[in-house]
MARVEXKE-998061 format. One line per 2 residues: number of its first residue (from 1); for each residue x, y, z of C-alpha. Coordinates in steps of 0.02 Angstrom, whole numbers, plus 50000, padded with zeros to 5 digits. Layout:
N
NUM = X,Y,Z; ...
end
This chain:
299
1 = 49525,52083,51630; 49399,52012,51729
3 = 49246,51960,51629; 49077,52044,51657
5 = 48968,51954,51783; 48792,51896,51677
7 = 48648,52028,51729; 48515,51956,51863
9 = 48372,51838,51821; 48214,51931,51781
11 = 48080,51908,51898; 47906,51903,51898
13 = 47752,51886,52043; 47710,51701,52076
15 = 47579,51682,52226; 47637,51814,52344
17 = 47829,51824,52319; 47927,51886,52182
19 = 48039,51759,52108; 48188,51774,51999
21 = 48211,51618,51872; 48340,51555,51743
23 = 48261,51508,51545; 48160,51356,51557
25 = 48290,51231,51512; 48316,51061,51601
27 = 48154,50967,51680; 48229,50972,51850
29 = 48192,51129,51944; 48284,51192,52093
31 = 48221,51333,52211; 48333,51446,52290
33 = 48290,51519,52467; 48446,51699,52531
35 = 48478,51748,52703; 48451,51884,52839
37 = 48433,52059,52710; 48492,51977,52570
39 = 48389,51941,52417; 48353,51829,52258
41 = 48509,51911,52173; 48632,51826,52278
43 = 48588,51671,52183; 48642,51745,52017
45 = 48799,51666,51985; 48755,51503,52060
47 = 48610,51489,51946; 48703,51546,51814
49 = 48831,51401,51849; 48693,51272,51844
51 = 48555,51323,51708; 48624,51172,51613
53 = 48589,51064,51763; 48408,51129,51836
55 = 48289,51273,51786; 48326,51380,51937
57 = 48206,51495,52045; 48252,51621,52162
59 = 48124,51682,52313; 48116,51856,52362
61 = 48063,51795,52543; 47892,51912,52600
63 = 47982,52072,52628; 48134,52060,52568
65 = 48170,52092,52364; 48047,52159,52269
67 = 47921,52029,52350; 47781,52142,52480
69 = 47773,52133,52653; 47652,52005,52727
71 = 47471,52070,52760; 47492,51978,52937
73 = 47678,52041,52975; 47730,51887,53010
75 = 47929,51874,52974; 47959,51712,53067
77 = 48047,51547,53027; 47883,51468,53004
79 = 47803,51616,52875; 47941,51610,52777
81 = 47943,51419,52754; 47774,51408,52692
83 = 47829,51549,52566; 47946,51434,52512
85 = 47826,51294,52518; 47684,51360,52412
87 = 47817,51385,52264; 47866,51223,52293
89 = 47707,51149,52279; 47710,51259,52124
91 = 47868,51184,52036; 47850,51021,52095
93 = 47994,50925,52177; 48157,51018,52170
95 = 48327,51039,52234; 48326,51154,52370
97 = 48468,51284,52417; 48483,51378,52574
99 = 48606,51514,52647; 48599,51569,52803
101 = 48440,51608,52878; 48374,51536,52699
103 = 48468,51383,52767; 48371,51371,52916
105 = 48208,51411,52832; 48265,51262,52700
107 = 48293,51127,52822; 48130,51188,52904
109 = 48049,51147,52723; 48144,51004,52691
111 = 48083,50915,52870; 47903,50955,52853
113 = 47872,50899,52658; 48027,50774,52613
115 = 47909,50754,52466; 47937,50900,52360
117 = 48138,50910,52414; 48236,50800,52298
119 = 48429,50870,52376; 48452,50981,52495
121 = 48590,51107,52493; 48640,51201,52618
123 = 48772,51359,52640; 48827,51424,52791
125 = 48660,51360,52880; 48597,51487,53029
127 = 48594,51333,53133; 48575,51367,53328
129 = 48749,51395,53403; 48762,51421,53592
131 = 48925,51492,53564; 48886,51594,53414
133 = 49012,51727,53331; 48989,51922,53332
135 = 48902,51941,53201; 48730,51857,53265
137 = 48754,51937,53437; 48735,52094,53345
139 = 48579,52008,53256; 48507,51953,53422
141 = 48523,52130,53494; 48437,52215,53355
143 = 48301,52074,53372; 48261,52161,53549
145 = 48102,52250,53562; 48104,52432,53521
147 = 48326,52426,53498; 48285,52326,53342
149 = 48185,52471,53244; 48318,52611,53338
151 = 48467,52507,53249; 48358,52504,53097
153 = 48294,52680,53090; 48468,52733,53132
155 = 48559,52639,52993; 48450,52741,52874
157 = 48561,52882,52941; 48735,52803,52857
159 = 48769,52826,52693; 48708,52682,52585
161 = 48894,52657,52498; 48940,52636,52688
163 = 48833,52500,52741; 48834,52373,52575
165 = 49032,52415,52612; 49027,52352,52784
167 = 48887,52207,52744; 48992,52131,52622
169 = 49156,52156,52721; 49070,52062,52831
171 = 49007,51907,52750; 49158,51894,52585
173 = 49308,51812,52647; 49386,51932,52538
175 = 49281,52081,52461; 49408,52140,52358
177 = 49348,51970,52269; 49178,52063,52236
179 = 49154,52123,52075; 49137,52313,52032
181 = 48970,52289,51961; 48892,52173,52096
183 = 48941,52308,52206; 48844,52432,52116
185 = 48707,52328,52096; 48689,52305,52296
187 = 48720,52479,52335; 48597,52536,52187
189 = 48469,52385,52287; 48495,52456,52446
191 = 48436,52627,52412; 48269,52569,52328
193 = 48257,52476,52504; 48293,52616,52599
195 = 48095,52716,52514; 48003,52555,52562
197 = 47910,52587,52737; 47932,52409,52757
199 = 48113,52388,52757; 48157,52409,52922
201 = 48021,52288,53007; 48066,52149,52876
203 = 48217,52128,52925; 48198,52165,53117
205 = 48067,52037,53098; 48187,51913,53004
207 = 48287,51935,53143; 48168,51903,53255
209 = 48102,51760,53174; 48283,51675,53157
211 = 48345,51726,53351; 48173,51614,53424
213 = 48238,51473,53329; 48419,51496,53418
215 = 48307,51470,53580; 48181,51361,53522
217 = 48169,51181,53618; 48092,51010,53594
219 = 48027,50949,53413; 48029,51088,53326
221 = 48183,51123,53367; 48317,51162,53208
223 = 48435,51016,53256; 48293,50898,53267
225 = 48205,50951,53100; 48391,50933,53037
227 = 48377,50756,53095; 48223,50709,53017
229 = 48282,50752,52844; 48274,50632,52714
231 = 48364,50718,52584; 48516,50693,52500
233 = 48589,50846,52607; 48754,50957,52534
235 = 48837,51054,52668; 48952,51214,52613
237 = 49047,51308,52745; 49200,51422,52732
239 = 49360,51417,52839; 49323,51625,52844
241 = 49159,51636,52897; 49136,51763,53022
243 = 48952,51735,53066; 48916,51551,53064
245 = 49053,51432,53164; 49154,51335,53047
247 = 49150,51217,53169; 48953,51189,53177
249 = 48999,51087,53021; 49049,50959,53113
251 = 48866,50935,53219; 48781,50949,53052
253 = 48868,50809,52978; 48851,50700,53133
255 = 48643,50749,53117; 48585,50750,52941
257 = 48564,50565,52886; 48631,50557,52698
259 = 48762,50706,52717; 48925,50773,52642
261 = 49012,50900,52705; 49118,51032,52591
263 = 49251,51161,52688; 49323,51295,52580
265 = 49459,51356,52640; 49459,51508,52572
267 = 49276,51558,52591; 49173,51674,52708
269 = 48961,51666,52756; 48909,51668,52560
271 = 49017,51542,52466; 48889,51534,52338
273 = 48928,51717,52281; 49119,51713,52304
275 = 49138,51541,52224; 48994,51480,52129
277 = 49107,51364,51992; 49168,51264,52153
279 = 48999,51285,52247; 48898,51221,52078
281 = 49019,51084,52044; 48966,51017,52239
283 = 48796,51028,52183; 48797,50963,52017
285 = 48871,50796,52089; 48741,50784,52238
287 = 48608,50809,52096; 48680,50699,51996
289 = 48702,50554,52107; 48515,50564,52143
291 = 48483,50555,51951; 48564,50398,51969
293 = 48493,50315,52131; 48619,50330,52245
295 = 48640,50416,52416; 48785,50552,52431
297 = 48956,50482,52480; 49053,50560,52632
299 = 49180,50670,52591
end
């Protein structure tokens, strides 16, 4: 029988964002930052993994959760980072983790205050691809002016069970992998989501905000952030990942200066929720190595 998954981290209001944390434990903290429409929850099992290693914290990025929209309605790359920043700031230097779009955000963080990132952990980073898969086509056309909120508002029209179905289908290499109950819990999510007048724009905006960074040049752009990172950096892509490139591994470990690179082969887009033993094992080593002084060997 498989076992029960453990219940989400409560949460609680910290600055502007809501924020989902493991029991004070260990004096090492580690912030957690989720991707395009996903949430603090998909860090569950990952913390859970690692509460002996780091007290963990999981952002509800402005919008998305149970944290409120942003006064200013500001979704973008750069509003989300300082989220992430100002709870930072309010830990004190931790061990970052990014998925996705939370990936992108991370190395955004990581690049502008090295001083509060002790490791930097990445999954699946929403790093710009010029030959990117289906999945973010379909997030670049709903980040089109007035198509976005017509996607958006027509979504509302499918039946919730429906769209978590096809979401996770989507992003698990194998949903049949998902537990029964994490399904509920993302279907029973989704339709609190779907009575916020906010819904909709956040994650239009998210889009948004993660599309310009696709097509931003110069400094700021993703690659050369990447570059300028001076964390230990932990990269995490599946073999099955239909949104971000498998293959855009290989750039990222030619960019980031202290880097290792870990391919599952039996992963999809969230490898933190369909492995988070192997995932947390990656991670506990990277932390650990920095506990000790040394800079992350390849491989």
């Amino acid at each position: 029988m498989t076992p029960q998954p453990v219940p989400h981290w409560p949460g609680r209001m910290i600055g502007s964002v809501h924020v989902r944390s493991t029991p004070q434990g260990p004096a090492e903290q580690a912030v957690f930052v989720h991707g395009l429409a996903g949430s603090a929850t998909n860090w569950t099992d990952l913390m859970d993994e690692l509460k002996d290693t780091v007290t963990g914290h999981a952002i509800d990025l402005p919008g998305a959760g149970f944290s409120p929209a942003p006064p200013d309605g500001d979704y973008s790359v750069a509003a989300h980072s300082k989220a992430v920043i100002e709870l930072l700031e309010r830990t004190g230097p931790a061990h970052l983790f990014g998925n996705s779009m939370g990936g992108a955000i991370a190395v955004r963080v990581a690049a502008a205050r090295p001083e509060l990132v002790r490791t930097l952990t990445l999954v699946s980073p929403a790093l710009p691809d010029l030959l990117p898969r289906y999945g973010p086509v379909r997030v670049a056309a709903a980040a089109i002016p007035r198509l976005g909120e017509w996607v958006a508002d027509r979504l509302r029209l499918v039946p919730v069970e429906q769209r978590i179905t096809a979401s996770m289908a989507m992003v698990w290499a194998d949903m049949g992998a998902c537990h029964p109950i994490r399904l509920r819990d993302a279907i029973e999510e989704q339709r609190r989501r779907d009575d916020l007048p906010y819904a909709g724009e956040a994650v239009v905006g998210s889009a948004r905000g993660i599309v310009t960074e696709y097509f931003r040049w110069g400094a700021d752009n993703l690659w050369r952030q990447a570059a300028k990172v001076e964390a230990p950096t932990l990269i995490v892509h599946g073999r099955h990942d239909r949104l971000v490139r498998p293959a855009m591994a290989r750039k990222a470990y030619r960019t980031f200066r202290q880097v290792r690179l870990v391919l599952l082969p039996t992963a999809g887009h969230v490898a933190m929720m369909e492995m988070p033993r192997v995932v947390a094992a990656e991670a506990r080593r990277l932390i650990g190595e920095t506990r000790l002084g040394n800079a992350p060997l390849p491989g």
